[in-house]
N, C-alpha and C positions, 0 to 999 in steps of 0.2 A: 536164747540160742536161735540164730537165724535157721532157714531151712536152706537145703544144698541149690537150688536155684536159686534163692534169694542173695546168697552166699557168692555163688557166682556171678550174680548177677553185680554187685558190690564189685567185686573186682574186677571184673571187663567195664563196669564205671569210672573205677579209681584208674585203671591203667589206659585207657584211652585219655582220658583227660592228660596224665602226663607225656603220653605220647603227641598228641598236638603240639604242646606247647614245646617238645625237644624236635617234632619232624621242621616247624615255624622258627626254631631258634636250639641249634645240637649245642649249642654257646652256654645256654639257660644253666647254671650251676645249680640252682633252687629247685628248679625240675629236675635236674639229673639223680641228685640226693633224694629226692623224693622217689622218685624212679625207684633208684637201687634199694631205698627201705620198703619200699612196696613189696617188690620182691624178693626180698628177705622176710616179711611178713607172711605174704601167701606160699611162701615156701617152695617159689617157681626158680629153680636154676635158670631151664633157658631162658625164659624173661628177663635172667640179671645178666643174663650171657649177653642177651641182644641190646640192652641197654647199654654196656659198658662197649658194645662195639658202634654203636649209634652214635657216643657221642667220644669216642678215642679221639678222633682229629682234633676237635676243640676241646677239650679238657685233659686230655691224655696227658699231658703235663702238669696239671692243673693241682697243688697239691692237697686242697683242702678235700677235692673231687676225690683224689686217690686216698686220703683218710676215712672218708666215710664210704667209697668203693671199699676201699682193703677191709675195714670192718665186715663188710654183708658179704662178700669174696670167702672172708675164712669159715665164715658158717658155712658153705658150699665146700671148701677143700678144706679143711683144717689140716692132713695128713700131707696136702702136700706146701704146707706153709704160708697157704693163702696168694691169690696173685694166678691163681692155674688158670683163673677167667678171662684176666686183662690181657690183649692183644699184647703182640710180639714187641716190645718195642715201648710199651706203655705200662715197665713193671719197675717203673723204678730204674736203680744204678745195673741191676743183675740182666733186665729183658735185652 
């Protein structure tokens, strides 16, 4: 069992890292995905919030992106049928 600094300290690791590589390339589908399971890992909404708006322009269409978005999205809203994250516009046939 890590200790809560160490712990955090692990995830401002993991999350900077993919943040480079999405601020250098919002296009990066491997870092985005990785992004979004991060933050369904550490259990950070707005971290999945900022991610999915970081890279909306370039992936926002992107279907594989909105697969593995829509997966770590419904853990955050399940009630409201998942999709409550993804910008206006970028939910599919419905946004």
């Amino acid at each position: 069992m890590l200790a809560s600094k160490q712990w955090e300290e692990a995830k401002n690791a993991d999350i900077a890292e993919v943040f480079d590589q999405l601020k250098s390339d919002p296009g990066n589908r491997a870092a985005a995905v990785r992004a979004v399971a991060l933050a369904a890992a550490y259990q950070d909404q707005p971290l999945l919030d900022e991610i999915v708006d970081m890279v909306a322009v370039s992936l926002g269409r992107d279907m594989s992106f909105q697969a593995a978005a829509g997966r770590h999205v419904w853990f955050f809203h399940p009630l409201a049928g998942g999709g409550a994250s993804l910008p206006r516009g970028h939910r599919g046939r419905s946004g």
